[in-house]
Backbone as XML, in Angstrom:
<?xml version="1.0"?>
<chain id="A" units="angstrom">
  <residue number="1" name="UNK">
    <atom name="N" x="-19.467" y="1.001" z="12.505"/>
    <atom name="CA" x="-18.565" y="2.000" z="11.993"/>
    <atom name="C" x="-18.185" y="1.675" z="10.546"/>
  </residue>
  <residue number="2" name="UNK">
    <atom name="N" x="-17.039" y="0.347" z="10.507"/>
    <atom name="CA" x="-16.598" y="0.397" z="9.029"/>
    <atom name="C" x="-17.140" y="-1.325" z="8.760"/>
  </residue>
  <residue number="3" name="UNK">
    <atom name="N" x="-17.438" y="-1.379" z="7.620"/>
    <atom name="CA" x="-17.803" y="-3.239" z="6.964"/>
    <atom name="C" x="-16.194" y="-3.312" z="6.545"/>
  </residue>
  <residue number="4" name="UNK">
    <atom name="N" x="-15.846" y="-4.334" z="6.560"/>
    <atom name="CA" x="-14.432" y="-4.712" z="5.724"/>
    <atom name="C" x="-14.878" y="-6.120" z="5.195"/>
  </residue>
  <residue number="5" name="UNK">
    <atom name="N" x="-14.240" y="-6.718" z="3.995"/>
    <atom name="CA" x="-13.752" y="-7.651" z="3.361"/>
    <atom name="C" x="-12.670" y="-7.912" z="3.164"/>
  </residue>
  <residue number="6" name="UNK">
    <atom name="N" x="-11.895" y="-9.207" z="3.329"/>
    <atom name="CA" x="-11.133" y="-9.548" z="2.658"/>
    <atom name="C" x="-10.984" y="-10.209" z="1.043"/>
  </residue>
  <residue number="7" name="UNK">
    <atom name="N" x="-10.323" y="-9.640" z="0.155"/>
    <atom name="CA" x="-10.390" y="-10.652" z="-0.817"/>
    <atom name="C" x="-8.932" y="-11.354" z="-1.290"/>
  </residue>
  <residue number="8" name="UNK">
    <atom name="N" x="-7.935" y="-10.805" z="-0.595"/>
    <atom name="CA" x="-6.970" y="-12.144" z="-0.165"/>
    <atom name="C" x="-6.663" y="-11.980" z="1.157"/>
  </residue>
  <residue number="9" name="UNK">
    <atom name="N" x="-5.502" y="-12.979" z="1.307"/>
    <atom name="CA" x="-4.759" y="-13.146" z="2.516"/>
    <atom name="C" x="-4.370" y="-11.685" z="2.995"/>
  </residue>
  <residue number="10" name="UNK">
    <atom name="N" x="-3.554" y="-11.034" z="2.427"/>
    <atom name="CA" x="-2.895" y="-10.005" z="2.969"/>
    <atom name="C" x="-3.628" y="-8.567" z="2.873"/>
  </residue>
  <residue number="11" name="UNK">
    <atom name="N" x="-4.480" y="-8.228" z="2.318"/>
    <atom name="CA" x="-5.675" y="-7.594" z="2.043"/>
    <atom name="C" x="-7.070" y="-6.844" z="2.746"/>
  </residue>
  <residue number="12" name="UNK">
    <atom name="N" x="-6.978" y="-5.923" z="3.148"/>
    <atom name="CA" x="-8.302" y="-6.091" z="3.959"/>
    <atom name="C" x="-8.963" y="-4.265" z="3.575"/>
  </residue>
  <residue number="13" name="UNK">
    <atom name="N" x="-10.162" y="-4.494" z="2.563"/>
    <atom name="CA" x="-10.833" y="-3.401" z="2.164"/>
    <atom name="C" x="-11.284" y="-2.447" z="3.120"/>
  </residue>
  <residue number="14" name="UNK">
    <atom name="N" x="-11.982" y="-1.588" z="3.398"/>
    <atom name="CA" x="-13.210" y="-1.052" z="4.246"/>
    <atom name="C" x="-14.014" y="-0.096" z="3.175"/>
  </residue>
  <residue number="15" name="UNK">
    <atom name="N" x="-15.246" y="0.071" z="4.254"/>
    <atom name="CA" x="-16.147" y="0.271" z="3.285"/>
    <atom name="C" x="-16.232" y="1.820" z="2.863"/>
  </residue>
  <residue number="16" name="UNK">
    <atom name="N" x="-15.244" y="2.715" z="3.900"/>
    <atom name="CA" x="-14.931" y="3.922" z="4.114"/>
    <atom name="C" x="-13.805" y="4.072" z="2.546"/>
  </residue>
  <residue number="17" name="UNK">
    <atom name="N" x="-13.488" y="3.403" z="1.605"/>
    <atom name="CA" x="-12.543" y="3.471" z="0.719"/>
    <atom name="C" x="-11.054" y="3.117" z="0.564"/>
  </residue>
  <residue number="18" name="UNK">
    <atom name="N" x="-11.189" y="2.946" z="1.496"/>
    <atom name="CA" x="-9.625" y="2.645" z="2.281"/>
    <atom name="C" x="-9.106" y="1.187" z="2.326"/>
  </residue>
  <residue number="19" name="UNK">
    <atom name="N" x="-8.134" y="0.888" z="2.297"/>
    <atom name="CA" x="-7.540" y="-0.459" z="2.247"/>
    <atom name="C" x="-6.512" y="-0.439" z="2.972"/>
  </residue>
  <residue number="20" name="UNK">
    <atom name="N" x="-6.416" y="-1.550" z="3.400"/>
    <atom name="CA" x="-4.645" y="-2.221" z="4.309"/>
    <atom name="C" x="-4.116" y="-3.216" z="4.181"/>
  </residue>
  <residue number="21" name="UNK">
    <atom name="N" x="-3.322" y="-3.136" z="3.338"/>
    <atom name="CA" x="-1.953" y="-4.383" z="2.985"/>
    <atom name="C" x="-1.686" y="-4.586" z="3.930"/>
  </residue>
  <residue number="22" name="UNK">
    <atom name="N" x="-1.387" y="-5.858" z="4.543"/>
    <atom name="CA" x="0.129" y="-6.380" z="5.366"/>
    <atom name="C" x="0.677" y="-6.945" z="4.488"/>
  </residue>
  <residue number="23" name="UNK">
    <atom name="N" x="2.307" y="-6.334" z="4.798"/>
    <atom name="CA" x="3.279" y="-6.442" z="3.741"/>
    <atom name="C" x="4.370" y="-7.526" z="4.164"/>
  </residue>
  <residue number="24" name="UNK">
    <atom name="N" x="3.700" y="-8.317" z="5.014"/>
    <atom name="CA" x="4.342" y="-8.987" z="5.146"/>
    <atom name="C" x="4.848" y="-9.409" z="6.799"/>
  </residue>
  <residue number="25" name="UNK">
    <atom name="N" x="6.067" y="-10.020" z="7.256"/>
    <atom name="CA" x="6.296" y="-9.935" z="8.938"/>
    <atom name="C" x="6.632" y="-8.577" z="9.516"/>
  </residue>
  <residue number="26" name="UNK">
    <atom name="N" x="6.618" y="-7.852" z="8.719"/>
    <atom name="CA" x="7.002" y="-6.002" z="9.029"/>
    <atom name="C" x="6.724" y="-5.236" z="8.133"/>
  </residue>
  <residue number="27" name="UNK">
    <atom name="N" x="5.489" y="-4.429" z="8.789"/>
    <atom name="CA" x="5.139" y="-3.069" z="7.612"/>
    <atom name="C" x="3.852" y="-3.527" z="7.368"/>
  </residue>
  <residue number="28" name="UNK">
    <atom name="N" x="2.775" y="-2.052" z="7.247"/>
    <atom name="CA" x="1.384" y="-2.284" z="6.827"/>
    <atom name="C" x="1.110" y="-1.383" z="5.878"/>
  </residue>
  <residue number="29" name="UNK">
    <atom name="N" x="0.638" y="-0.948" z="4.761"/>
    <atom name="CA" x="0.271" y="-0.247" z="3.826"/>
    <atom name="C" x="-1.168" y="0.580" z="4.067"/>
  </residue>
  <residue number="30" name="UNK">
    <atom name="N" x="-1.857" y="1.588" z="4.594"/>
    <atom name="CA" x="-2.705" y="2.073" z="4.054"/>
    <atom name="C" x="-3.192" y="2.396" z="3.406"/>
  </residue>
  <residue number="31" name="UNK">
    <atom name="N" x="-3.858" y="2.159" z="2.417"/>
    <atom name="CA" x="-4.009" y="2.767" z="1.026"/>
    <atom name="C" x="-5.426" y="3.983" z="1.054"/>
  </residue>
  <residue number="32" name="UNK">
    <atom name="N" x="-5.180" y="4.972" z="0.828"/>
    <atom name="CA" x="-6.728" y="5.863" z="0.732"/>
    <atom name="C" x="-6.576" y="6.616" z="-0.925"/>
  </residue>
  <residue number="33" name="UNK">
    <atom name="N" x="-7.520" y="6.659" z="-1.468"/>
    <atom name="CA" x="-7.765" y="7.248" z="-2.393"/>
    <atom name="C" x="-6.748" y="8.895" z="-2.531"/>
  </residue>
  <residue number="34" name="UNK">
    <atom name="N" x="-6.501" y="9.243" z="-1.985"/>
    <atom name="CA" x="-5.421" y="10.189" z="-1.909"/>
    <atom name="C" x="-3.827" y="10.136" z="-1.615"/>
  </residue>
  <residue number="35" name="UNK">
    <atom name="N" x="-3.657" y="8.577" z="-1.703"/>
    <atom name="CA" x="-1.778" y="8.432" z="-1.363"/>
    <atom name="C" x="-2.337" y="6.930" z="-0.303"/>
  </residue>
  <residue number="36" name="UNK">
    <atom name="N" x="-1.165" y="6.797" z="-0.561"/>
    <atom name="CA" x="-0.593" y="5.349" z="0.805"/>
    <atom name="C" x="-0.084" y="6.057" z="1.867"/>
  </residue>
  <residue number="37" name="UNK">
    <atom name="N" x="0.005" y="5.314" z="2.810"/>
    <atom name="CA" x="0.551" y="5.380" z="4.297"/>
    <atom name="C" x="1.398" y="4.133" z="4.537"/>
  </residue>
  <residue number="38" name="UNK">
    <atom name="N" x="2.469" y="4.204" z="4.761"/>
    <atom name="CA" x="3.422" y="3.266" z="5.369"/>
    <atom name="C" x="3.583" y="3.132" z="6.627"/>
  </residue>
  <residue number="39" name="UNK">
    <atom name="N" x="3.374" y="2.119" z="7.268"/>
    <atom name="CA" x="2.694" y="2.051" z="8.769"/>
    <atom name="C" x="3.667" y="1.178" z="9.519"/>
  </residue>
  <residue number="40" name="UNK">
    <atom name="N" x="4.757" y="1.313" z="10.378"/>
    <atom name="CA" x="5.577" y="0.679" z="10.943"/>
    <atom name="C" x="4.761" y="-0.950" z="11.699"/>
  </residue>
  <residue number="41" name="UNK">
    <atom name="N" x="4.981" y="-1.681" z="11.854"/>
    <atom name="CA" x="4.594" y="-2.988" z="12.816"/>
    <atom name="C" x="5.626" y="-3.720" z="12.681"/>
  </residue>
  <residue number="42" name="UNK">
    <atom name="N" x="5.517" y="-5.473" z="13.256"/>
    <atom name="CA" x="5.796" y="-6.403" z="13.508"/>
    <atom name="C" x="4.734" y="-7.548" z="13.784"/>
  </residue>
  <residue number="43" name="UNK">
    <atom name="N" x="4.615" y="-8.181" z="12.699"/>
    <atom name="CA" x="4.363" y="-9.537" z="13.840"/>
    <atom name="C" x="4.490" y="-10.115" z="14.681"/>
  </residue>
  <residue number="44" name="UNK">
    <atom name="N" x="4.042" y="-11.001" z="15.978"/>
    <atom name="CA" x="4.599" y="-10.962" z="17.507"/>
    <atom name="C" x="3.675" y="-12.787" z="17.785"/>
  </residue>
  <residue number="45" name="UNK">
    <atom name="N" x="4.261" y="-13.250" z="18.260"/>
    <atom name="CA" x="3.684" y="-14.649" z="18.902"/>
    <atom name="C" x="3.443" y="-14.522" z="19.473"/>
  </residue>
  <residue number="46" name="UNK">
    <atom name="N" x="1.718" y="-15.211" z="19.743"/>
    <atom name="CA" x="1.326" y="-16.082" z="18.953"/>
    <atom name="C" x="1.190" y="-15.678" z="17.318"/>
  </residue>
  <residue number="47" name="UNK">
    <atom name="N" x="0.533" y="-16.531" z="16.746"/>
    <atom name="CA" x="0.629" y="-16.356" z="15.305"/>
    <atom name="C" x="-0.296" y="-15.889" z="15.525"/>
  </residue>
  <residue number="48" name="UNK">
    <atom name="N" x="-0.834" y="-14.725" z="14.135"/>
    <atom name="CA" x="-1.964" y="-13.811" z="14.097"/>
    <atom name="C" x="-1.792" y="-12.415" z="15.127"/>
  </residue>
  <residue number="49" name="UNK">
    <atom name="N" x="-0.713" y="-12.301" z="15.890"/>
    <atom name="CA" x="-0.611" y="-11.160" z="16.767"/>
    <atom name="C" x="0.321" y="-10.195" z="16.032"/>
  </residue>
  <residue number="50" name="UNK">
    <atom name="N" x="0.106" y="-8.954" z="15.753"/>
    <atom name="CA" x="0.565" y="-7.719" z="15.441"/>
    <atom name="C" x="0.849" y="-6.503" z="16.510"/>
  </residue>
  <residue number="51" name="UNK">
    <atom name="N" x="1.940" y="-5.801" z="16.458"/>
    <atom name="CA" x="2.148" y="-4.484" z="17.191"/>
    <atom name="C" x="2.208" y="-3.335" z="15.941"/>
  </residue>
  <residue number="52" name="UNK">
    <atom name="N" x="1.576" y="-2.407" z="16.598"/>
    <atom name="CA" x="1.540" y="-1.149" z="15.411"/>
    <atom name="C" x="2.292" y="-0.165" z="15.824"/>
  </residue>
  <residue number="53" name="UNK">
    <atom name="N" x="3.561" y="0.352" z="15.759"/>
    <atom name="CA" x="3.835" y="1.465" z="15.932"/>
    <atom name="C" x="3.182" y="2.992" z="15.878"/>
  </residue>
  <residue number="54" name="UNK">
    <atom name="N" x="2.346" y="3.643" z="16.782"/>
    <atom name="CA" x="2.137" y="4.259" z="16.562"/>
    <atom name="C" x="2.783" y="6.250" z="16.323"/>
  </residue>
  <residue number="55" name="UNK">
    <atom name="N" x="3.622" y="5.889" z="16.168"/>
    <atom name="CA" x="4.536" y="7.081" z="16.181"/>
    <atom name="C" x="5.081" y="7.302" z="14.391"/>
  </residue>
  <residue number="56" name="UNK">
    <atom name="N" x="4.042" y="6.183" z="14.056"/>
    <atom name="CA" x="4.591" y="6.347" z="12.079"/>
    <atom name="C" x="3.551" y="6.546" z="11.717"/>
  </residue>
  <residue number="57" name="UNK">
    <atom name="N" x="2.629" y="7.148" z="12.465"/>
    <atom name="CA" x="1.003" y="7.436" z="12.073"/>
    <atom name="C" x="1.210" y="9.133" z="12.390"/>
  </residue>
  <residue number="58" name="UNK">
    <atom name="N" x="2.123" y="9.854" z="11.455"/>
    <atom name="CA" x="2.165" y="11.209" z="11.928"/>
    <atom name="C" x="1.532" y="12.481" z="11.488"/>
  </residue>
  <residue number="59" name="UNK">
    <atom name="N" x="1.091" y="13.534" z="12.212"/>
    <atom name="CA" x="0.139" y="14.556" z="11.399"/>
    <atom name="C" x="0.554" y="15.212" z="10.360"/>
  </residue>
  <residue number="60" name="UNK">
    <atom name="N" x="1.892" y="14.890" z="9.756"/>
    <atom name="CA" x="2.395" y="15.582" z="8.360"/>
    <atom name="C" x="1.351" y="14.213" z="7.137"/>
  </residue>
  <residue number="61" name="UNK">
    <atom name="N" x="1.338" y="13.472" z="7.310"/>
    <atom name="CA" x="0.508" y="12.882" z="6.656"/>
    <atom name="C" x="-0.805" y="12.677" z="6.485"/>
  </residue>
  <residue number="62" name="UNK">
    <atom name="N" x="-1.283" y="12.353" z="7.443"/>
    <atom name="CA" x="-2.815" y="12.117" z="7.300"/>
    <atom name="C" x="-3.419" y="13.508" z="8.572"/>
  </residue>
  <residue number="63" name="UNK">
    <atom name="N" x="-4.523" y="13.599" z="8.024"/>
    <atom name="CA" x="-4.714" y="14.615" z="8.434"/>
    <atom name="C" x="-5.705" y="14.280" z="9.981"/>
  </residue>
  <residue number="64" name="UNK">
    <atom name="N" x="-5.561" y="12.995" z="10.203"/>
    <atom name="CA" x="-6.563" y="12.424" z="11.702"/>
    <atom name="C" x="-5.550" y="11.113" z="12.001"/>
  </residue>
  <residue number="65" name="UNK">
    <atom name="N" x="-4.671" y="11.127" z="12.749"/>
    <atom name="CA" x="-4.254" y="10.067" z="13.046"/>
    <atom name="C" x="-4.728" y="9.037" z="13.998"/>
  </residue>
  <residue number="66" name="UNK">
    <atom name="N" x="-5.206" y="10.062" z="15.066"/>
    <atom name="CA" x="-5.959" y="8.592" z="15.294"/>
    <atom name="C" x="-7.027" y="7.937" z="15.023"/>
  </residue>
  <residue number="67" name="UNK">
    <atom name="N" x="-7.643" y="8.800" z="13.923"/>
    <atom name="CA" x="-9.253" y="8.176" z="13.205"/>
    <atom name="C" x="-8.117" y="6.832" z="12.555"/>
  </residue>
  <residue number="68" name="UNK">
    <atom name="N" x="-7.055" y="7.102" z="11.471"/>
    <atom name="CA" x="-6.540" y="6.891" z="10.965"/>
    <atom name="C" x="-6.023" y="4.979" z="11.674"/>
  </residue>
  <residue number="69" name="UNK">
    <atom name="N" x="-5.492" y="5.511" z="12.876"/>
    <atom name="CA" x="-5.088" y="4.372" z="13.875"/>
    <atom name="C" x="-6.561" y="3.234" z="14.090"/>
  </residue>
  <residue number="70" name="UNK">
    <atom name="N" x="-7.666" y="4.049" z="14.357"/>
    <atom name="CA" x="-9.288" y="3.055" z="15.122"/>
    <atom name="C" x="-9.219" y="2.524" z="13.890"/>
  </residue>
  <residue number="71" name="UNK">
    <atom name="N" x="-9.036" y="2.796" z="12.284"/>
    <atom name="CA" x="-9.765" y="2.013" z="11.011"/>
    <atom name="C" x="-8.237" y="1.026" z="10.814"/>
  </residue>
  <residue number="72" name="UNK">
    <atom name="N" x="-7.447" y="1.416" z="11.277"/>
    <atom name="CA" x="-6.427" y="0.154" z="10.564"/>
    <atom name="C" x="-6.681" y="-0.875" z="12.118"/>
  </residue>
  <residue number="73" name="UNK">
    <atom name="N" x="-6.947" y="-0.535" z="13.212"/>
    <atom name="CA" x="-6.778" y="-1.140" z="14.374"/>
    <atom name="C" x="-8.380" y="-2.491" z="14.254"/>
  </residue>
  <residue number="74" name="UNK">
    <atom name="N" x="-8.963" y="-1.277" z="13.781"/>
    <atom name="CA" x="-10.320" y="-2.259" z="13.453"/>
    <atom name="C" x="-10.658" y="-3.429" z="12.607"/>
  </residue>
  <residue number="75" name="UNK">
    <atom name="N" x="-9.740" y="-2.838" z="11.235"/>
    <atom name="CA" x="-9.230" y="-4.223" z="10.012"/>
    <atom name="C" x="-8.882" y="-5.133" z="10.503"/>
  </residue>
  <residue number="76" name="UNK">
    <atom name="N" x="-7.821" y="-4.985" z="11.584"/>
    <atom name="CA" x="-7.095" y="-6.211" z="11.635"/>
    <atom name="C" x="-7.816" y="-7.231" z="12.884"/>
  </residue>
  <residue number="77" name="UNK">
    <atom name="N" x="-8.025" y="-6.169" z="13.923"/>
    <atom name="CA" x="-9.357" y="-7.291" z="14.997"/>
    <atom name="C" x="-10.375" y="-7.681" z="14.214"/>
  </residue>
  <residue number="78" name="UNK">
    <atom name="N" x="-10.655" y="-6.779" z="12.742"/>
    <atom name="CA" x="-11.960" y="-7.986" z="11.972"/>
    <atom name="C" x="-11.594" y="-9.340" z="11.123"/>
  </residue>
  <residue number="79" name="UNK">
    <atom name="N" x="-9.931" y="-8.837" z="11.222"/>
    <atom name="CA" x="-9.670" y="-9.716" z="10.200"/>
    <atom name="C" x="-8.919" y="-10.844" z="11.434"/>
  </residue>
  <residue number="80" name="UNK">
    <atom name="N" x="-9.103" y="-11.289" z="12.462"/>
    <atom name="CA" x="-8.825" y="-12.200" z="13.840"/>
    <atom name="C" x="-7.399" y="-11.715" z="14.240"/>
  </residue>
  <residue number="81" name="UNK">
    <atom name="N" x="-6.611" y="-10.933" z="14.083"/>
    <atom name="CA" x="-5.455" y="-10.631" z="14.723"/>
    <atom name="C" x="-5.661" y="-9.725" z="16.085"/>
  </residue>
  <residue number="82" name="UNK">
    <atom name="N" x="-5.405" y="-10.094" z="16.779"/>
    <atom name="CA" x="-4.931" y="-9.633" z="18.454"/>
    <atom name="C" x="-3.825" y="-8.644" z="18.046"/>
  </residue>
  <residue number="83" name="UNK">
    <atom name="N" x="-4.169" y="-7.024" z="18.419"/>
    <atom name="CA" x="-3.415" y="-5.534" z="17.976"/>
    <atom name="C" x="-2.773" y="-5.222" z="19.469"/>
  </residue>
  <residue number="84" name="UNK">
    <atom name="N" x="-1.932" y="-4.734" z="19.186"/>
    <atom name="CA" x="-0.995" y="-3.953" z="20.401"/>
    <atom name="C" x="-0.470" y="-2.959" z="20.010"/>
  </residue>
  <residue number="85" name="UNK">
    <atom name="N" x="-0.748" y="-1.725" z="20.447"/>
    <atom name="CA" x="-0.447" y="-0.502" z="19.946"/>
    <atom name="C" x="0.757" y="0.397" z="21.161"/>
  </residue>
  <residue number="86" name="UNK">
    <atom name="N" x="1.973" y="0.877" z="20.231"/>
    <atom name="CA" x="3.128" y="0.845" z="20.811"/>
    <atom name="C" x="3.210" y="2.607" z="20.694"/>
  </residue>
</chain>
């Protein structure tokens, strides 16, 4: 489906144009060539485990949310984090 790279820590490209910040212990950034997406989460223990809110993935914004949900869900299982979608 998508290739991703990282080229830092918090960072994770795809090859679809798109990018995803983690911003940190709360909050993920989508970035697409047409605007950002601000993406509710948490970090969760163990270390490397994330929950995604999915109810901040809404159709006033992107126009496929859950295409939207499989490419950020996919970054982060490529990038070794264990996803839980809320």
């Amino acid at each position: 489906m998508y290739d991703f790279s990282q080229p830092s820590p918090n960072l994770i490209l795809s090859t679809s144009g798109n990018a995803l910040r983690i911003l940190g212990r709360a909050g993920l950034q989508f970035e697409t060539p047409g605007g950002n997406l601000d993406i509710d989460s948490e970090m969760l223990s163990p270390a490397i485990s994330i929950v995604i809110y999915k109810y901040s993935i809404s159709n006033e914004l992107v126009r496929d949310p859950d295409a939207t949900l499989a490419e950020v869900r996919s970054a982060l299982v490529w990038a070794g984090f264990t996803v839980e979608v809320i």
